[in-house]
C-alpha positions in Angstrom: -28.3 -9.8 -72.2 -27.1 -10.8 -69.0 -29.3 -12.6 -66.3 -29.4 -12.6 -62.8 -30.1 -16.2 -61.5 -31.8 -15.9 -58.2 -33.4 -18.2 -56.2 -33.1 -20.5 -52.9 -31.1 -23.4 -55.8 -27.9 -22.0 -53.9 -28.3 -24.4 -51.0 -29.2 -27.5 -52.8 -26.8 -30.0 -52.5 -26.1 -30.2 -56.0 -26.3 -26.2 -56.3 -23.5 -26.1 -58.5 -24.4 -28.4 -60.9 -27.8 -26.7 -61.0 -26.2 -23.7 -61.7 -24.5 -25.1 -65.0 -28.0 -26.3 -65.8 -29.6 -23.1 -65.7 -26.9 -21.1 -67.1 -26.3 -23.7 -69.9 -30.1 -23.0 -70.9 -29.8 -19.6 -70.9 -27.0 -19.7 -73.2 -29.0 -22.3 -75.6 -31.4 -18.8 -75.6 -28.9 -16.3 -76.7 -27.8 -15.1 -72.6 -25.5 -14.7 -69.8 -26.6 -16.1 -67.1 -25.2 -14.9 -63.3 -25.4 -17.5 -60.9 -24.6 -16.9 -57.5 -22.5 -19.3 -56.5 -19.9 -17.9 -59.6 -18.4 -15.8 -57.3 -15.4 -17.0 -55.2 -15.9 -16.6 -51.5 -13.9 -17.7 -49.1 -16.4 -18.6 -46.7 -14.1 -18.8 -43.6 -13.6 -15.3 -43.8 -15.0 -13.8 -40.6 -17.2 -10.8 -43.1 -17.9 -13.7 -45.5 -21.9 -13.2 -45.2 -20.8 -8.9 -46.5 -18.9 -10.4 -48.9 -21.4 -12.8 -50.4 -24.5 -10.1 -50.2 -21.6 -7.3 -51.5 -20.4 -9.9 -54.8 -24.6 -10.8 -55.6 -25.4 -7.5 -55.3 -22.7 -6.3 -58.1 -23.7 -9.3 -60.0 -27.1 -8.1 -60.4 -26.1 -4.5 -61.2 -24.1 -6.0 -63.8 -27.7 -8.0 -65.1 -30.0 -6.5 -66.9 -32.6 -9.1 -65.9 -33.7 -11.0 -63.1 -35.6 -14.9 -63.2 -36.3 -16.0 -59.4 -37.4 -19.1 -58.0 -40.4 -18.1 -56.2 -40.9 -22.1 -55.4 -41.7 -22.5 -51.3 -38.8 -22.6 -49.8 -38.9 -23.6 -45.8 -42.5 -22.4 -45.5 -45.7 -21.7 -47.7 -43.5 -18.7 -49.5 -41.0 -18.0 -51.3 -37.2 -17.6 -50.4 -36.5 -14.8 -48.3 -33.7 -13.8 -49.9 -34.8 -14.5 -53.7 -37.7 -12.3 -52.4 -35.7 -9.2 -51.6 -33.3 -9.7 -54.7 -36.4 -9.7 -56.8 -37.5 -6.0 -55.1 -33.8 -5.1 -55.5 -34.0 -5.2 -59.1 -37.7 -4.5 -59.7 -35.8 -0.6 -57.5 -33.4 -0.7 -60.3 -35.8 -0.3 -63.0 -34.8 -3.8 -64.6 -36.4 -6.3 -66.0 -38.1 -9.1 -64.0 -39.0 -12.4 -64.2 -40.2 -15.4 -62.3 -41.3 -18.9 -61.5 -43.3 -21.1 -59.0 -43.2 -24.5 -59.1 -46.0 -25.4 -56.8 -49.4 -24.2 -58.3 -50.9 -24.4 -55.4 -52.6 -20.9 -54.4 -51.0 -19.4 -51.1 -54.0 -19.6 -48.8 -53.6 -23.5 -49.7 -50.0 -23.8 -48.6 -50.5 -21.6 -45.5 -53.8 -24.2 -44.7 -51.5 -27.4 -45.1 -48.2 -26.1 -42.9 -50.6 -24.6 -40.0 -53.9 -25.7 -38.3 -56.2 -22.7 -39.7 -60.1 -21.2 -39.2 -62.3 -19.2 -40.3 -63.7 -16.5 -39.3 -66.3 -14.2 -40.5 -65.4 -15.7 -44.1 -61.6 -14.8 -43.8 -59.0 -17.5 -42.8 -56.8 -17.0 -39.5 -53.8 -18.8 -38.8 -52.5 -20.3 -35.9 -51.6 -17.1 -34.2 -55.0 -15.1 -35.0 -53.6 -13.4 -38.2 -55.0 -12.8 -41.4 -53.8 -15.3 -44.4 -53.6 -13.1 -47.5 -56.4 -14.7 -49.6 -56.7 -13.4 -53.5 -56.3 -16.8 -54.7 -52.8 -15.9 -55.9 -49.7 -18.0 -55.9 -47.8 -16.2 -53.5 -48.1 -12.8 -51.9 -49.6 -9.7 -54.3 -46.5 -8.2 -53.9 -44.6 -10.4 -55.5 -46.9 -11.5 -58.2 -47.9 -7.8 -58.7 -44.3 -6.8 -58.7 -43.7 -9.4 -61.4 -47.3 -8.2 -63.5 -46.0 -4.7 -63.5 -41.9 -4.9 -64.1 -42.0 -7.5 -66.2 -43.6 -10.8 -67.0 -46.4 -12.7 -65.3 -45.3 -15.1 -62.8 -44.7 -18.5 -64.6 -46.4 -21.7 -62.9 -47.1 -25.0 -64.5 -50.2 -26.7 -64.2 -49.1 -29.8 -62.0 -46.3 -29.5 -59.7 -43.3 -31.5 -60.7 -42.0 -34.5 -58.8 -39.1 -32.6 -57.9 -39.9 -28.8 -57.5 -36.7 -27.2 -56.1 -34.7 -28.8 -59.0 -37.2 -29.0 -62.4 -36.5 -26.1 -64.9 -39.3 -26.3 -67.1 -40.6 -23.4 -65.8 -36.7 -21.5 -65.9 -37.2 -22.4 -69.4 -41.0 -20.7 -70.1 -39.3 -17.7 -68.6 -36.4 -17.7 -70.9 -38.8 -18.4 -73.9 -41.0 -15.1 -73.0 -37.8 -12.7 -72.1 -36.4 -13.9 -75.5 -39.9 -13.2 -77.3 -39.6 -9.7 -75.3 -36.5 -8.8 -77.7 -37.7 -9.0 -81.0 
């Protein structure tokens, strides 16, 4: 089974040897993993952008499973692009998984970023809008997307010291999508 990798880990500094990491686990589990940065871009290229979205997206066709880092990534959410690669495959019928390492619930993260009130028992953000408040992780989107395509979105109980690189949570996924098989 092969395994789409997706997630924001790309522009660590260290992203490749994160990569190894993560596919080195899933191979200890019985898969493939597909990390991004596999593929050989030349990134000088003036239609290297296509290329990179055009060499991902074959990768994932090519998967027959997706685990994203849902972790906050430059904001209270999760990546942008993890976020639409997750919808991609979730459109392709496959199988989906994914993790958060920050436990806090969303309406928490947006509070701490942005000066917030409250209003008629809802919170408003700095610009007057509605903060999506089920007490979820992340937007019911996503975590619904994950509840209904595949496995409940994975979060520990503590955050980690150091979020955007620990993989315990990679792991928990890997442990329920290999429990899934038999």
């Amino acid at each position: 089974m092969k395994i789409y990798l997706a997630g924001p880990d790309v522009f660590l500094p260290d992203a490749i040897e994160t990569g190894r990491r993560k596919r080195e686990l899933c191979e200890r589990h019985g898969f493939v993993g597909l990390f991004p940065l596999d593929n050989v871009i030349d990134l000088a290229a003036h239609d290297a952008s296509m290329k990179i979205f055009r060499a991902n997206r074959a990768m994932m066709d090519q998967a027959d499973a997706v685990i994203a880092n849902l972790t906050p990534f430059r904001g209270p959410s999760a990546d942008a692009g993890t976020v639409y690669e997750l919808g991609y495959m979730v459109g392709r019928g496959k199988l989906c998984l994914g993790y958060c390492n920050d436990p806090r619930v969303y309406r928490d993260r947006v509070a701490q970023i942005q000066r917030t009130t409250e209003r008629d028992g809802a919170l408003l953000d700095e610009a007057g809008l509605l903060v999506e408040d089920f007490g979820l992780i992340d937007n019911l989107m996503i975590v619904h997307g994950l509840d209904l395509h595949g496995c409940p979105l994975v979060v520990p109980d503590t955050a980690p010291a150091d979020p955007q690189r620990d993989l315990a949570a990679f792991e928990r996924c890997l442990h329920l999508l290999a429990s899934r098989r038999r």
